[in-house]
C-alpha positions as CSV (number, residue, x, y, z in Angstrom):
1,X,0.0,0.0,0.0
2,X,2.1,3.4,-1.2
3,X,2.2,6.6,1.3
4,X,-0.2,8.3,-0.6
5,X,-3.1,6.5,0.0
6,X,-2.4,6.2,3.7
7,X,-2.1,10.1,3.5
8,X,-4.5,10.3,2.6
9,X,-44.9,27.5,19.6
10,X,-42.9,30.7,21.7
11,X,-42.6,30.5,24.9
12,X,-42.6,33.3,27.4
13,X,-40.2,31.5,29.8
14,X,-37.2,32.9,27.9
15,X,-36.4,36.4,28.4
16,X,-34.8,37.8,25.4
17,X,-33.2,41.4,25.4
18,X,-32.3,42.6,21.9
19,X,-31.9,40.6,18.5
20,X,-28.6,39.6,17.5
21,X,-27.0,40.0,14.2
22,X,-26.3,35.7,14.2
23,X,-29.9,35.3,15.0
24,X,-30.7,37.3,11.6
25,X,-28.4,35.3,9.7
26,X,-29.5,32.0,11.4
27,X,-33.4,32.9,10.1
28,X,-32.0,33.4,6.6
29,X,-30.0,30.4,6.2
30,X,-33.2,28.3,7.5
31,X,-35.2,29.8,4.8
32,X,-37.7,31.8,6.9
33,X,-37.7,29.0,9.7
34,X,-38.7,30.5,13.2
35,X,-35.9,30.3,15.4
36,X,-35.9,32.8,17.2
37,X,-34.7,32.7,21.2
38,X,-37.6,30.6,23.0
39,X,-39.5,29.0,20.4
40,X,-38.4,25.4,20.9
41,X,-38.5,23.4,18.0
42,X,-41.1,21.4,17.2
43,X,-41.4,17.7,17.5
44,X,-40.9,14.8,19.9
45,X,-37.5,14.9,21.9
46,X,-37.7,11.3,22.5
47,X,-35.2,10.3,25.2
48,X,-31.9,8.9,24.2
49,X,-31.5,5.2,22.6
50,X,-28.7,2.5,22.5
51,X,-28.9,-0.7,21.6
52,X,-26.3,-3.1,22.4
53,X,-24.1,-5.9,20.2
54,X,-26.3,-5.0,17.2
55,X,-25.5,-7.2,13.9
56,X,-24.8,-4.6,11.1
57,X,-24.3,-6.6,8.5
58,X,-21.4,-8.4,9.7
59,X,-20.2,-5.4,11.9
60,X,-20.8,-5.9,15.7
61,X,-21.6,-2.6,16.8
62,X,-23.5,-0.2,19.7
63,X,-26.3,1.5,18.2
64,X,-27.0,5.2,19.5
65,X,-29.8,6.9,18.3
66,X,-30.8,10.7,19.7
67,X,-33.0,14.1,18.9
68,X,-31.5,16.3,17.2
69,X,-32.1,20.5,17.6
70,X,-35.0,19.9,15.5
71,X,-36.2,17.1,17.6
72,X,-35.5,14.7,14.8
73,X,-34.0,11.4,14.8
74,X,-30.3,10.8,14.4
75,X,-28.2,7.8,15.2
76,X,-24.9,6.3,15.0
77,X,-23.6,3.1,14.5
78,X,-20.2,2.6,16.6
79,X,-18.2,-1.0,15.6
80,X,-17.2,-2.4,18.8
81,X,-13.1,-2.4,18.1
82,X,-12.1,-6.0,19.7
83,X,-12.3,-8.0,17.2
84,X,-11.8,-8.4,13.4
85,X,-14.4,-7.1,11.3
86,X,-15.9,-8.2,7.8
87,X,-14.0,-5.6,6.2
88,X,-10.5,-6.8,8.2
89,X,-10.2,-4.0,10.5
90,X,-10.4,-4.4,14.3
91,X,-13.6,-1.5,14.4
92,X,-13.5,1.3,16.3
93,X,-15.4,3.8,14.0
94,X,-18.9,5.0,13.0
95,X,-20.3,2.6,10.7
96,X,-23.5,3.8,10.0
97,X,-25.0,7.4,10.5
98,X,-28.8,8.1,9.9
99,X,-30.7,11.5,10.0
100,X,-33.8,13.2,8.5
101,X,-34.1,14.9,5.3
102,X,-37.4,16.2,3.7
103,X,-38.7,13.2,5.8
104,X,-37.0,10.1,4.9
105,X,-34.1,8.9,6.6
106,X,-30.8,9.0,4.8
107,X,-28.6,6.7,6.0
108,X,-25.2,6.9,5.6
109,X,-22.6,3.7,5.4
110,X,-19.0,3.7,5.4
111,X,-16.9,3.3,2.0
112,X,-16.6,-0.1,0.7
113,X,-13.2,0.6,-0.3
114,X,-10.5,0.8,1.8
115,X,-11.4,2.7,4.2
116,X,-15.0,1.5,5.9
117,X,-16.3,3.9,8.3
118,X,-15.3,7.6,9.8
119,X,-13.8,8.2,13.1
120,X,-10.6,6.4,12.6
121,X,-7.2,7.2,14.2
122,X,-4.5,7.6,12.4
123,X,-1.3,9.8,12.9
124,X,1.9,10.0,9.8
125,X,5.3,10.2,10.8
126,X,7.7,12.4,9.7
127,X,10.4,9.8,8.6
128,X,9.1,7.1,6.2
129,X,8.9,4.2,6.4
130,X,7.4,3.4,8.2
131,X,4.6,5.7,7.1
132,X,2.5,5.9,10.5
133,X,0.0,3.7,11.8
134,X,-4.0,3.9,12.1
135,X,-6.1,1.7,14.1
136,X,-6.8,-0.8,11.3
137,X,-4.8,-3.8,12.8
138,X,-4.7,-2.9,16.8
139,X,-7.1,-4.3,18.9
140,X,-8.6,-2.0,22.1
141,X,-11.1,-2.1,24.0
142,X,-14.9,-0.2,24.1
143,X,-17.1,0.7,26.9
144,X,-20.1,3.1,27.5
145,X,-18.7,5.1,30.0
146,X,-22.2,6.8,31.2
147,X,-25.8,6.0,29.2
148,X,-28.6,8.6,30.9
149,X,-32.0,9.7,29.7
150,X,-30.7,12.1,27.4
151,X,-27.1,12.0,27.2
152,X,-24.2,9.2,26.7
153,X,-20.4,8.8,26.7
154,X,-18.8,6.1,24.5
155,X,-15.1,4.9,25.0
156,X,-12.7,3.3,22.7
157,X,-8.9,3.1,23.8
158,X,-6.1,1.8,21.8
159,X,-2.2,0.8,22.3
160,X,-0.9,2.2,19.2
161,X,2.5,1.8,17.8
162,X,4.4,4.8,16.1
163,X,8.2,4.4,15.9
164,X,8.6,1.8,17.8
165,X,6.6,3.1,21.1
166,X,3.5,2.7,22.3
167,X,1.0,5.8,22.4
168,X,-2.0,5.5,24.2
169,X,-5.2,6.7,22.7
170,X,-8.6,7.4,24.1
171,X,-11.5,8.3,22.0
172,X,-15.0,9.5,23.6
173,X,-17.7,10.0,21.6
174,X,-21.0,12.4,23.1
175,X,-24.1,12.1,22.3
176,X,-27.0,14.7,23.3
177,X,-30.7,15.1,23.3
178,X,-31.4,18.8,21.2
179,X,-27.6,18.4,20.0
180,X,-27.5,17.8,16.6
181,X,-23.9,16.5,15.5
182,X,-21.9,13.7,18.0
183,X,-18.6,15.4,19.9
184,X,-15.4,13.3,19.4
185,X,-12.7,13.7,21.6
186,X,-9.5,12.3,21.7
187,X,-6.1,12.0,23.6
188,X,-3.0,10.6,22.4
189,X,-0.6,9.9,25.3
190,X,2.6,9.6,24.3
191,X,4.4,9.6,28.0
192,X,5.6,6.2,27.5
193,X,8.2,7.1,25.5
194,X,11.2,9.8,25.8
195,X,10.2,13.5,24.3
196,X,11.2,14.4,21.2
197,X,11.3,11.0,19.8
198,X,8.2,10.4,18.3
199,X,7.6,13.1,15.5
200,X,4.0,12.6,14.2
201,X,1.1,14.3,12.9
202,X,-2.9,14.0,14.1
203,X,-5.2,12.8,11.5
204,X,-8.4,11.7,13.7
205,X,-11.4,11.7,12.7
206,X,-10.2,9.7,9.7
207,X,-12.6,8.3,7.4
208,X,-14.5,7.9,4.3
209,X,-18.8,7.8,4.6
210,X,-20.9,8.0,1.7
211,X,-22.5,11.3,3.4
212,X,-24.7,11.7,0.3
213,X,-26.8,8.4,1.5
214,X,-25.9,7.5,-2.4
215,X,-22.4,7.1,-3.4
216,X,-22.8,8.0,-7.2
217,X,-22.4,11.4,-7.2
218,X,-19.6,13.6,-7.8
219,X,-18.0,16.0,-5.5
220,X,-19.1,19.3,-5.7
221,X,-16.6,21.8,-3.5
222,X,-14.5,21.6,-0.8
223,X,-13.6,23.7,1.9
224,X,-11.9,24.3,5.1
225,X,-10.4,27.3,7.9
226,X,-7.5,28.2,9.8
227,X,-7.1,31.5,10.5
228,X,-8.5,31.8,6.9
229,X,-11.3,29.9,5.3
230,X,-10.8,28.2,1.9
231,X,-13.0,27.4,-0.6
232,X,-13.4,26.3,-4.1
233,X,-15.2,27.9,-6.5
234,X,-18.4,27.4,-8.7
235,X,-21.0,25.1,-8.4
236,X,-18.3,22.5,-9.4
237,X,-17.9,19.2,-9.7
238,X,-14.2,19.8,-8.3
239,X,-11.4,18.7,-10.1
240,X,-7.5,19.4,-9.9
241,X,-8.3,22.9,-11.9
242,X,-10.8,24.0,-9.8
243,X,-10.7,27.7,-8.5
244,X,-10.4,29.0,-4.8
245,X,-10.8,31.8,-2.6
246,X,-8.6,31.9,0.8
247,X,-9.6,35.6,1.6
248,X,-12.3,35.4,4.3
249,X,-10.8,35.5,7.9
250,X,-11.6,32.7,10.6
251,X,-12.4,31.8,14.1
252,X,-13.2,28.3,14.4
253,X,-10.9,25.5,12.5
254,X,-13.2,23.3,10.4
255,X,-13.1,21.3,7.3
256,X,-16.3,20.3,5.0
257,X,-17.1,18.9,1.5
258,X,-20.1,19.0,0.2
259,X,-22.3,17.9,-2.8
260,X,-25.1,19.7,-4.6
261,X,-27.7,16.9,-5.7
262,X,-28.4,15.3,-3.3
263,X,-28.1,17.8,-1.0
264,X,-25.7,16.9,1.3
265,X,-22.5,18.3,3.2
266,X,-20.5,16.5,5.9
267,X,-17.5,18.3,8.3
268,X,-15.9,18.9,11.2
269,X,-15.7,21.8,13.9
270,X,-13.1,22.3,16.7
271,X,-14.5,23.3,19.9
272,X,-11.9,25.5,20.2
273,X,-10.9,28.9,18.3
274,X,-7.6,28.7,15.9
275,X,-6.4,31.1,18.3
276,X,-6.7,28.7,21.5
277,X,-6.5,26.0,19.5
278,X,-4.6,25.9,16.0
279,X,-5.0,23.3,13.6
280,X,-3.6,22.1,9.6
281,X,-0.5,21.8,8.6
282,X,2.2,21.8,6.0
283,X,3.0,25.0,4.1
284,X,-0.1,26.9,2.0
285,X,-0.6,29.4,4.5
286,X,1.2,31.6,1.9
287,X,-1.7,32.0,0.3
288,X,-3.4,33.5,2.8
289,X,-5.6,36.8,1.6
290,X,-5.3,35.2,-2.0
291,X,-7.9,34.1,-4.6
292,X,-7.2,32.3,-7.8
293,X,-10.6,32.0,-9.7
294,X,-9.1,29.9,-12.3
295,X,-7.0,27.3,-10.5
296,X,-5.4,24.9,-10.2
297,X,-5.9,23.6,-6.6
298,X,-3.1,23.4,-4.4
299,X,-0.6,20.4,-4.5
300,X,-2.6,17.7,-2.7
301,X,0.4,17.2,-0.3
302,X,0.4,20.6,0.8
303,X,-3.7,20.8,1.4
304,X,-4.0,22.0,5.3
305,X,-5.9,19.4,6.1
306,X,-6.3,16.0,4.6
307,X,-9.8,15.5,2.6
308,X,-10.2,13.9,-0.8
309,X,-6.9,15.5,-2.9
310,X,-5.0,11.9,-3.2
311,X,-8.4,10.6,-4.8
312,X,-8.9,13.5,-6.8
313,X,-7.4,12.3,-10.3
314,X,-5.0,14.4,-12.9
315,X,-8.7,15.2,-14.7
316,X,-12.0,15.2,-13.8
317,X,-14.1,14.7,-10.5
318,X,-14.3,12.9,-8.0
319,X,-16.8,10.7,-5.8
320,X,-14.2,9.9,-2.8
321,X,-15.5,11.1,0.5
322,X,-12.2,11.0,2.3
323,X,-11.8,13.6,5.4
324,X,-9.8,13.6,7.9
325,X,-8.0,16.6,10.4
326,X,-4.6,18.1,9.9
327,X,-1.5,19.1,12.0
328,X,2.1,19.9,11.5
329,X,4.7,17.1,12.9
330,X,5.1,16.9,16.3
331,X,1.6,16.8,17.3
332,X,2.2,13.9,18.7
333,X,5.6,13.5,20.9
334,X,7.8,16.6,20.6
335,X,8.0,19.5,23.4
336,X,7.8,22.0,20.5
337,X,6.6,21.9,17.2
338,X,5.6,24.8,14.8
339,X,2.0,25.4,14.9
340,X,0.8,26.2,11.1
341,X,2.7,29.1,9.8
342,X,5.8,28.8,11.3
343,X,5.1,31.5,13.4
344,X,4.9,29.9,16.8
345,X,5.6,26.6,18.6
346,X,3.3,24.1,20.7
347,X,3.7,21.2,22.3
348,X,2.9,17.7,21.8
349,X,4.3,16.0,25.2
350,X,3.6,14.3,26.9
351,X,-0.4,14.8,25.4
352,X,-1.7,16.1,22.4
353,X,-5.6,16.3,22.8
354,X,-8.5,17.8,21.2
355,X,-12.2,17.9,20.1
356,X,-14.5,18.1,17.4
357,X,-17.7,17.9,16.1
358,X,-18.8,15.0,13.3
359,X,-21.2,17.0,11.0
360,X,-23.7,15.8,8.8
361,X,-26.6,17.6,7.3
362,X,-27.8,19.3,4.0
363,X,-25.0,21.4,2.5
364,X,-28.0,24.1,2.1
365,X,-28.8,24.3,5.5
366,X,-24.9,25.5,6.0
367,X,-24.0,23.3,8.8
368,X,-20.5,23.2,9.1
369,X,-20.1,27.2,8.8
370,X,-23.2,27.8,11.3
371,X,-21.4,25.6,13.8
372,X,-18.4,27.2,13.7
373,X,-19.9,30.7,14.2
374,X,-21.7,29.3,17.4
375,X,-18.3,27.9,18.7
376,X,-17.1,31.3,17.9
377,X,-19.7,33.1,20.0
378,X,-19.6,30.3,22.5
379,X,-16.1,32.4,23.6
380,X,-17.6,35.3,24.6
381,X,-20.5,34.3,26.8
382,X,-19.9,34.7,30.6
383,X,-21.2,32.3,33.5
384,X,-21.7,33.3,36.8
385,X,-23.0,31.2,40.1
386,X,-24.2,32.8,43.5
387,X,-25.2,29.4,44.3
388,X,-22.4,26.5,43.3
389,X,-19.5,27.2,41.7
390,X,-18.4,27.9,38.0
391,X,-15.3,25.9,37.2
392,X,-12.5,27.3,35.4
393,X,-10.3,24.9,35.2
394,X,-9.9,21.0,34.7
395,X,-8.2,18.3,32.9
396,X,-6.8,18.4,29.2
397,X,-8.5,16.1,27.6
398,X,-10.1,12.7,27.9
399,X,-8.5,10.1,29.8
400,X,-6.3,12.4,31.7
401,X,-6.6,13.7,35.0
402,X,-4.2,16.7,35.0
403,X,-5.6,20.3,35.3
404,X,-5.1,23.1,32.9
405,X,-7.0,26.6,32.9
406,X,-10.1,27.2,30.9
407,X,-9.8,30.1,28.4
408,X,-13.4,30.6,29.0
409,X,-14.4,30.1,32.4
410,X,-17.5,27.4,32.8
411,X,-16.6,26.2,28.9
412,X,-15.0,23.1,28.8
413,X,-13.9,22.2,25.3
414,X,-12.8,18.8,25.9
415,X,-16.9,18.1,25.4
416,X,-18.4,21.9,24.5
417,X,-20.1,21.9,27.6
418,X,-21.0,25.0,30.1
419,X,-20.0,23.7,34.0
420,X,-20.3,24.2,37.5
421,X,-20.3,22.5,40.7
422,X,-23.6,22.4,43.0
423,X,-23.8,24.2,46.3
424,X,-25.9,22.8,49.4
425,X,-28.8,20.5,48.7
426,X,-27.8,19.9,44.9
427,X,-28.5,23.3,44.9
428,X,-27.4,25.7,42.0
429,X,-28.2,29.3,40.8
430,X,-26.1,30.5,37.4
431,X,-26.5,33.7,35.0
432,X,-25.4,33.4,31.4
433,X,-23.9,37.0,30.1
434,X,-24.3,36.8,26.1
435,X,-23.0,39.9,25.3
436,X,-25.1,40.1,22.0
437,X,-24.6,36.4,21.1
438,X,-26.9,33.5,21.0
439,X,-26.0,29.8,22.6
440,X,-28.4,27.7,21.3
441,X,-29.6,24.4,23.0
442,X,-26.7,24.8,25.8
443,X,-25.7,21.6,27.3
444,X,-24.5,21.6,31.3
445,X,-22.3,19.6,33.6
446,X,-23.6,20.0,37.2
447,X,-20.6,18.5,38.9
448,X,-20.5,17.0,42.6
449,X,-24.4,16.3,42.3
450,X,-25.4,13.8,44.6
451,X,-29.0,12.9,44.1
452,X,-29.8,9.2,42.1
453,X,-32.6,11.1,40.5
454,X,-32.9,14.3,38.2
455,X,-33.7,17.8,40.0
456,X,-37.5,18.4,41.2
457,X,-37.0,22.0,40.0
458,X,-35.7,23.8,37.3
459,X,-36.2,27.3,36.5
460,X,-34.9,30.1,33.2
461,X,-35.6,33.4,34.7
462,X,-38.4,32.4,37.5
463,X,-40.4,30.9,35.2
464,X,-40.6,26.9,35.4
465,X,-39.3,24.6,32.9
466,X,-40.6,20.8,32.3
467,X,-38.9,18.1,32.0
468,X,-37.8,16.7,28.7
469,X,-40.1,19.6,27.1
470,X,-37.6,22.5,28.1
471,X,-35.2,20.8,29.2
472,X,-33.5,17.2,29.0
473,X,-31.3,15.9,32.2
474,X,-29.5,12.7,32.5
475,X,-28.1,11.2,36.0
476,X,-24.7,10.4,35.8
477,X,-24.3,8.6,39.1
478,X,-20.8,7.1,39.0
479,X,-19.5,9.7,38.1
480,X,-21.5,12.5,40.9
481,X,-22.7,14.7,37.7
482,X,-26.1,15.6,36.5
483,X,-26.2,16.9,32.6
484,X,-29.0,18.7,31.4
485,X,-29.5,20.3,27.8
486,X,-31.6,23.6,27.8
487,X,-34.1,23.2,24.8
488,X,-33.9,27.4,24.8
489,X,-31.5,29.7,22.6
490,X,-30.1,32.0,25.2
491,X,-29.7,35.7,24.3
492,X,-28.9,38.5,26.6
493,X,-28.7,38.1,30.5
494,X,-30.9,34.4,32.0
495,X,-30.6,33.6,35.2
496,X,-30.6,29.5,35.6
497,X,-31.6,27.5,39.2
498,X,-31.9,24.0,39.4
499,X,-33.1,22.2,42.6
C-alpha cells in the first residue's frame, strides 16, 4: 500500500433582550424557519436510545440513536473495536450514521473501499517508512462510559505503535438530546516514551462515509479554515483545476465537503478557536488573503488538512468522501513543534488532545459554517454562580486527569459543555452573560451532584421549565454529575436554578 493512500410554539419563559446580528443570519440560512430565542422546535425529543451488540451486517456494533435541535432522529452506528471485522479492520469507527431529510431517513454507510467507516485514528510520521500507523490492525477495548435519559459517553482506547513506542489513545464519543452532530474527543498519550522521539502528525477523525446516502455522485466543493477559510469555487464538480478563494478571515478551524444533488454536506468543527486551538498543517498558509478563480488547486500534499486530494485524479471529478483533520509534525511526541505558519511553537508532550464535532446535514442548510460561528460566539459568553461554583479549570482532555485553565471560564472544550459544581442541597443558581450572542440548545455539567434522581425544579428566569419539554437531564451517578441540555437559545442576561 504506497504513502499516498495512507495520506491520505414561543414561549414566554425565555427572556430575550435585543436581536442579534447571528440570529438574523441563522433565520435566513433556515429559509424563513422561526428560530428565534424561546420558540423550541417542534417535534418529539424522545429520550436517548442504544442498543447493544447490534448485527450490522457483519459489523458488531452499539447502536445510539438521539433528537437532534430539531427534535428529529439521528443515530450512530459505533463498531465495537475487539475483534476483526468483515472488512479486516479491528472497528472502532462510526459505521452507519442516519438522520432526516425532507422526511425520509438518509442513511449513511461507510466506504466499501479501503477505508469502511469515519472516526478512525491515524497519525503519519515524519520519517518514512514506516509511514505511520492507524487503528486498522490494533485491537482496544470499548465501553459506555455513562448512558442517561438524554445524554451518553462512549469509549474506545487503543495501544498504538508509532516508531517503535507505544502511544496511548482514548476516544470518547457524546451524544445529546437537542444536539445535533456527535462530539469526538481524543487524547494521544505519548508519555511512554522519551520527548522528542516520536515526531507525528494527528489525522483523527479519519474516514470515508458515503455522506450523500448515495455514493454516485460527484464531489461538488471543498472547503476548510484556519485562521483563513478556503473554498473552491463554482457550483463545481471539483477537479484538480478548480478555483479558490482563501480571503475570508476565521475563528473556528473546520473542514467540510459538500455535494449539490443530493443535497448533502458533511465536516468537522473544533471546539476550540484557531487562536486557543490551531489546527492544519504543512506550508499553504502563503496563500493566505489570495484568490485564484481559475485554478489549479493546491498540490494535494500541501492541502491543510487531509480530505479527498490523493483521490482527486489528474482530470476530472471525484466521488471519494475522504476527510480527515490536519496538524504539523510533532503533534504527537515533541516538546515543540511549529504550529501552522511557522510563526509559533506548541507542544505535543507528553499529550496532544482535542475535540470536534462530526457534521452531517444538508450542504443548504450550511451546517459546518453555522457551527463554527456558534463555537465562535460560545467564547464570549460569561457564566456566573451565586449558588455552586463555575469551574474554570480541569483536565486536558479525555482520559487524563491533570488540570489546565479554561480560556473561558464554565466552557470546557474537551466536550463543548458550560459547568459548575452544586452548592448545598444539589443546589445551584447561574447567570449566562451573552454579550449580544446567542448559545443555542446549551448543554450543562452539574458536577458534585449527589442525588440518584434528576432535580425536582428547574427554572430560566423564574419561570418553570418541564422536563424533557424545556429541558433534558441525565443522571450520571458514577461519576457525581447531573447533565442537562436547555431546549432554549439564550440571548442577553438568563438567570438558571436548578433544585
Amino acid at each position: 500500500m504506497t504513502p499516498d493512500l495512507l495520506k491520505d410554539a414561543v414561549s414566554p419563559i425565555l427572556r430575550v433582550r435585543g436581536t442579534s446580528v447571528l440570529l438574523a443570519a441563522l433565520l435566513a440560512a433556515c429559509g424563513g424557519k422561526d428560530v428565534r430565542p424561546g420558540a423550541p422546535p417542534a417535534g418529539d425529543c424522545a429520550p436517548l436510545r442504544l442498543e447493544r451488540d447490534v448485527n450490522l451486517e457483519g459489523f458488531r456494533a452499539d447502536r445510539f440513536e438521539w433528537r437532534d435541535a430539531d427534535c428529529k432522529p439521528r443515530s450512530a452506528s459505533l463498531v465495537r473495536n475487539d475483534a476483526t471485522d468483515p472488512k479486516g479492520w479491528t472497528g472502532g469507527y462510526l459505521r452507519r450514521y442516519t438522520y432526516e431529510v425532507a422526511g425520509a431517513t438518509r442513511v449513511c454507510d461507510g466506504s466499501d473501499g479501503m477505508v469502511p467507516g469515519w472516526g478512525i485514528v491515524a497519525s503519519h510520521l515524519r520519517v518514512s517508512p514506516p509511514w505511520g500507523n492507524w487503528t486498522r490492525d490494533i485491537r482496544g477495548t470499548w465501553r459506555t462510559l455513562f448512558e442517561g435519559r438524554h445524554h451518553a459517553l462512549h469509549e474506545f482506547r487503543w495501544p498504538m505503535e508509532l516508531g517503535g513506542h507505544v502511544v496511548d489513545v482514548t476516544v470518547h464519543y457524546l451524544f445529546a438530546t437537542g444536539r445535533s452532530h456527535p462530539l469526538y474527543a481524543i487524547t494521544h498519550d505519548a508519555s511512554g516514551a522519551p520527548p522528542d522521539v516520536i515526531n507525528a502528525d494527528v489525522r483523527s477523525p479519519y474516514g470515508d462515509i458515503i455522506f450523500d446516502g448515495d455514493g454516485n455522485a460527484d464531489i461538488s466543493g471543498v472547503g476548510w479554515g484556519d485562521r483563513y477559510r478556503f473554498v473552491t469555487l463554482g457550483a463545481g464538480p471539483l477537479t484538480r483545476a478548480s478555483g479558490w478563494d482563501y480571503r475570508e478571515p476565521n475563528g473556528v478551524p473546520y473542514t467540510r465537503m459538500w455535494i449539490a444533488s443530493p443535497d448533502a454536506e458533511m465536516g468537522v468543527v473544533q471546539t476550540q478557536t484557531w487562536a486557543q486551538k490551531p489546527a492544519g498543517g504543512y506550508w499553504q498558509y502563503p496563500s493566505w488573503g489570495q484568490v485564484d478563480e481559475d485554478g489549479p488547486m493546491p498540490e494535494d500534499w500541501n492541502w491543510t488538512y487531509q480530505l479527498n486530494q490523493y483521490e482527486l485524479p489528474e482530470q476530472g471529478p471525484t466521488r471519494s468522501h475522504r476527510m480527515a483533520w490536519g496538524s504539523n509534525f510533532g503533534a504527537v511526541g515533541f516538546r515543540e513543534y511549529p504550529r501552522y505558519s511557522d510563526d509559533a511553537t506548541l507542544s505535543g508532550y507528553p499529550y496532544q488532545s482535542y475535540s470536534v464535532f462530526m457534521v452531517l446535514g444538508t450542504h443548504t442548510s450550511d451546517p459546518v459554517l453555522r457551527l463554527a460561528a456558534e463555537v465562535e460566539a460560545w467564547q464570549g459568553v460569561r457564566l456566573t454562580a451565586t449558588e455552586g461554583r463555575v469551574l474554570d479549570q480541569g483536565p486536558g482532555g479525555v482520559g487524563r486527569d491533570d488540570s489546565v485553565a479554561r480560556d473561558v471560564p464554565g466552557y470546557n472544550p474537551v466536550y463543548a459543555t458550560w459547568e459548575a459544581e452544586v452548592g448545598a442541597n444539589n443546589r445551584a443558581s447561574l447567570r449566562f452573560e451573552t454579550n449580544g450572542r446567542a448559545l443555542a440548545n446549551p448543554v450543562l455539567v452539574l458536577r458534585r451532584y449527589t442525588a440518584s434522581t434528576p432535580p425536582t425544579r428547574v427554572t430560566l428566569d423564574g419561570q418553570a421549565l418541564s422536563a424533557d419539554v424545556d429541558y433534558f437531564a441525565s443522571v450520571d451517578d458514577a461519576g457525581n454529575a447531573l447533565w442537562l441540555t436547555l431546549h432554549r437559545t439564550v440571548t442577553g442576561s438568563a438567570a438558571l436554578f436548578v433544585e
